[in-house]
N, C-alpha and C positions, 0 to 999 in steps of 0.2 A: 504493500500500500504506500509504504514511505517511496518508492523509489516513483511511482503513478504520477505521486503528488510533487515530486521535487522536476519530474519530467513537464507536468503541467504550470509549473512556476518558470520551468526554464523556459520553456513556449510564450508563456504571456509576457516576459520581462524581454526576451528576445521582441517579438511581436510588438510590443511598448515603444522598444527606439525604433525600431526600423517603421514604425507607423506615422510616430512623429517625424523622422527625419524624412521619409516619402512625401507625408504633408506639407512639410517647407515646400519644395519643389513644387507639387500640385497647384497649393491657395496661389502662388507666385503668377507660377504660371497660366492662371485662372485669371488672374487682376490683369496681368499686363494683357490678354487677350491668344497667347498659346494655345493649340487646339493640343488638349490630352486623348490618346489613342487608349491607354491606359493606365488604371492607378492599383498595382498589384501588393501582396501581402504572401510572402513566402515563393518558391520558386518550383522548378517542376510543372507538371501536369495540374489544370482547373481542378480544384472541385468542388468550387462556387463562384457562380460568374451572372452579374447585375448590370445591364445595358440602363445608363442614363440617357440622358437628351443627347450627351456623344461620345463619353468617357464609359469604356466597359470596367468595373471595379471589379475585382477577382480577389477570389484566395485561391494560394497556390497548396499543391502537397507535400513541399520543402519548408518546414517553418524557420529557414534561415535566409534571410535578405530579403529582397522588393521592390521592384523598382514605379518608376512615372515617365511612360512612356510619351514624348512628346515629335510632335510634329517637326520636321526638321532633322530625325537623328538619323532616319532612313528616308534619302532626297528621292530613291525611286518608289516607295511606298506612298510617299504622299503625291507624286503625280499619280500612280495608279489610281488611289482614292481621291483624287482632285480635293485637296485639300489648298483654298486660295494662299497664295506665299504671304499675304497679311499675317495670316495666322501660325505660319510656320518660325521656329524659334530664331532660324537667321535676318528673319526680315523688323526683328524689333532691333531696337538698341544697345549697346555695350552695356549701359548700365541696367538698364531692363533685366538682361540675359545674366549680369552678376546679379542682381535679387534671387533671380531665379534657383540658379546654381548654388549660392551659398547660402541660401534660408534650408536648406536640408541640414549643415552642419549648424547654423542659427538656431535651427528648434529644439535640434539636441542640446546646446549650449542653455537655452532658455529654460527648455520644464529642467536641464541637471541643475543648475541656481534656483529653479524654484524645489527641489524635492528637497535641497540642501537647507534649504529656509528653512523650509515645515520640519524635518527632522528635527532644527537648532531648536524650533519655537513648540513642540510639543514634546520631544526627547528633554533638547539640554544637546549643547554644542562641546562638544571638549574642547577642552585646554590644547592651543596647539603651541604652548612656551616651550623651547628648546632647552626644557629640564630633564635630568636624568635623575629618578624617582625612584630608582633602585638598581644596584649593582650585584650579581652574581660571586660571591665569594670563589668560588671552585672556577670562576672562567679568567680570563685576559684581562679583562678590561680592571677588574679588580686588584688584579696581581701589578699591573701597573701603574697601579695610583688614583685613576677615577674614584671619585666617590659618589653616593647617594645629593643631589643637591645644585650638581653642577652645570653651571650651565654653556649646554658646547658652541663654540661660534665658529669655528672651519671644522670639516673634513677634507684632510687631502687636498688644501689650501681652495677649497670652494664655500663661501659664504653658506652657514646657516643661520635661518629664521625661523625656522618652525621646527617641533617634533619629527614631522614628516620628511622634512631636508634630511634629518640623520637616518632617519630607515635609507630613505633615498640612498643617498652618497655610502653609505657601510657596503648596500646591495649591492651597488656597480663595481667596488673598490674589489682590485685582484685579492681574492680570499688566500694567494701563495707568499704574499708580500706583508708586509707591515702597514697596517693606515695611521696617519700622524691628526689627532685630538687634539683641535684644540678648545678647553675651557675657562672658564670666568669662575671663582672661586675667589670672595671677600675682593672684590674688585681689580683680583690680578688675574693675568695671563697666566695657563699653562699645558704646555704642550707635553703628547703623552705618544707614546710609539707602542701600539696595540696591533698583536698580529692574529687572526679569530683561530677559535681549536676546530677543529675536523671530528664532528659527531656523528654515530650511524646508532638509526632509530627506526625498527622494522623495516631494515632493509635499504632506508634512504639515508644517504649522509646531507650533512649540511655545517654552514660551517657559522659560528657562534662569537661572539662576542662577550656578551655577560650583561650588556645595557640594558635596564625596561624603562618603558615611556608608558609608566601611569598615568595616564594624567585625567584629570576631574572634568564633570561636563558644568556649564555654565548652561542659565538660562537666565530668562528676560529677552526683550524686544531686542535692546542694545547687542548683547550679545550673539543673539540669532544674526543680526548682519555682518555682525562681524567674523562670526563661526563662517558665514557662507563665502565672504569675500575671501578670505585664508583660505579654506577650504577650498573653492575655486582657484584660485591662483597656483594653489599646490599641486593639485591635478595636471591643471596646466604643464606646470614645471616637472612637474614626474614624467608625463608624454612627450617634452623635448628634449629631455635627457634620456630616453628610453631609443628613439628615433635617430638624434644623435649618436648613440651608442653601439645602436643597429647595425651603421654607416660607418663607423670607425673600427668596426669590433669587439667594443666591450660587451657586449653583449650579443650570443649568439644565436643564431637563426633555431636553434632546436630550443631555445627556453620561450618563445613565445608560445600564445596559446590561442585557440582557438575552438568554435563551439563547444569540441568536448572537455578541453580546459573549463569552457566559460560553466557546462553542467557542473562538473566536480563544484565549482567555487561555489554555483549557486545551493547546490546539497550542501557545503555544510556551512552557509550562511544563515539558511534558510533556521537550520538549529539554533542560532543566537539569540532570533526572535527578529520584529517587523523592522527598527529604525537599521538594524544592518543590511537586509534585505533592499529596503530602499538606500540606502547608501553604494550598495551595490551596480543600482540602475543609476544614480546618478554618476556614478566613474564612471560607465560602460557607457554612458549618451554621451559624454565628453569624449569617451576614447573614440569611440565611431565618428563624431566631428571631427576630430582632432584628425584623424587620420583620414577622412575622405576630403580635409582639406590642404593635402598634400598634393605637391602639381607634379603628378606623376599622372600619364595615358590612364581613362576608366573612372579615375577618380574628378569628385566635383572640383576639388583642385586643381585639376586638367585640362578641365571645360574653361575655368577660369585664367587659367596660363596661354589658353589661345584668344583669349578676346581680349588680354593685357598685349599678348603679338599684335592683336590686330589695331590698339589705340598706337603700339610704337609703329607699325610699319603702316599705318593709314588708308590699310586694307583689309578685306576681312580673308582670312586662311579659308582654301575650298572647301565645304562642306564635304567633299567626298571624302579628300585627305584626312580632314581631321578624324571622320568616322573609322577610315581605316586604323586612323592611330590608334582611337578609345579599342576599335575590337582588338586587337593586336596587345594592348596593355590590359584586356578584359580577360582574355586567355592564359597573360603570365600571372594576374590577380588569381584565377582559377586555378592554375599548377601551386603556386604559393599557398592558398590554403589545403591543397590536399596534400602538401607536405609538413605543415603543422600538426593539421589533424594525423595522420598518421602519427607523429612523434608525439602529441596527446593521448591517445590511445597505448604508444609503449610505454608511456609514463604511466599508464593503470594497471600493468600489469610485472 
């Protein structure tokens, strides 16, 4: 039964971004006058399909992704349907056609600050002070000095602000090396050279420091904005250094995750109880903005990186070429996750 209901939580919370972040695109491209072909919900074969005045809305039998099919992305579909080029997505405006494109990462961005709100304003917002709230006797970070109290201001000579910064920066930091701490303690500087232990825990290792970041939740109005604004900005910061990392190599292509990652997290979120659960949705509508507004081919970032060509070079790029591009980048999008997923799946067993 639990596993029923953790499948049915991961569908809906899936189903949640990809509805809102379709919706950007759709309302968008409704206002400016876009003729929508379709406004879909999961991928695969129909197996619900609702003809409007000219938009088909469907659910698909893949409950992962969705797209908003619009006039314009296929130049021979819309002469076959005579669809007039008014209404086609090349014949509006630069700026038109960025609304359009980038209210799908928009929406996401908007209900993740709004879900971050309500958490702060009916949970209680935690503490995101860059205090360390308890130290592990038996680990590193104790054995060299760290105490309960302290408050860190670099890792690895990168600024922290928030609790989060030090998850951050620990996670990326080569766990073979030593990381350099530094803290605020009675208003001095001091720096600590922490190198984490190499732990194996039914079968997984991981590697450890000895730091906890307790920290207390606030509530009131005041705080809820301010839970959110930190809280926002953190995410933020976690997925440019995550992408960053990507691209450099700190982080490798077999640690990211995907749908069956995103199951696992959601089962055992879902045991915490509700304000984690929804904390959950609101990382994952950030992480899906954040990265569909990457100007790579496929992505809305992509869409947007040709119409920024087309204000420099004062011409619009041919609609055939670009499409060729988006499929061509739609295809290595499609190898790329089935290469996660795979290495998600040998992580469960």
């Amino acid at each position: 039964m639990t596993v029923i209901l953790n499948i049915l939580l991961f569908v809906f919370i899936l189903g949640f971004i990809i509805f809102v972040h379709e919706f950007g695109h759709f309302i968008w491209a409704k206002i400016t006058g876009v003729y929508v072909y379709e406004f879909a919900l999961g991928m695969g074969p129909k197996i619900f399909s609702k003809k409007g005045k000219e938009t088909e809305y469907t659910l698909r039998a893949i409950p992962i992704g969705g797209f908003c099919q619009l006039a314009g992305e296929d130049v021979d579909d819309d002469k076959l349907k005579k669809i007039p080029e008014d209404r086609r997505l090349q014949s509006k405006s630069a700026f038109q056609r960025f609304l359009i494109m980038f209210f799908g990462a928009g929406n996401n961005f908007i209900s993740a600050i709004l879900i971050l709100f309500m958490i702060a304003l009916i949970f209680g917002g935690v503490s995101m002070n860059p205090v360390i709230t308890g130290v592990d006797d038996s680990l590193p970070a104790f054995k060299a000095g760290i105490k309960e109290g302290d408050v860190v201001v670099k890792i690895n000579g990168n600024k922290v602000t928030t609790s989060d910064d030090i998850s951050l920066f620990l996670s990326v930091a080569d766990p073979e090396k030593t990381s350099s701490i530094v803290v605020r303690r009675d208003d001095e500087l001091l720096t600590f050279k922490v190198k984490p232990k190499k732990i194996k825990e039914n079968n997984e290792e991981s590697y450890r420091y000895g730091i906890m970041l307790q920290q207390e939740k606030e509530t009131g109005l005041v705080n809820a904005f301010k839970y959110t604004f930190n809280k926002t900005k953190s995410i933020f910061k976690q997925m440019t250094y995550t992408v960053v990392y990507l691209f450099t190599g700190g982080i490798k292509l077999n640690q990211l995750s995907g749908p069956v990652g995103i199951y696992s997290i959601v089962g055992e979120q879902s045991k915490t109880g509700i304000a984690n659960v929804l904390y959950l949705v609101a990382f994952l509508s950030i992480n899906v903005g954040f990265i569909n507004l990457l100007p790579l081919p496929a992505f809305d970032g992509g869409h947007i990186l040709f119409i920024i060509i087309e204000k420099i070079k004062g011409s619009p790029v041919s609609p055939e070429l670009e499409n060729k591009i988006h499929t061509v980048g739609l295809m290595l999008l499609m190898l790329l996750m089935l290469v996660v997923t795979i290495n998600d799946i040998l992580r469960l067993f």
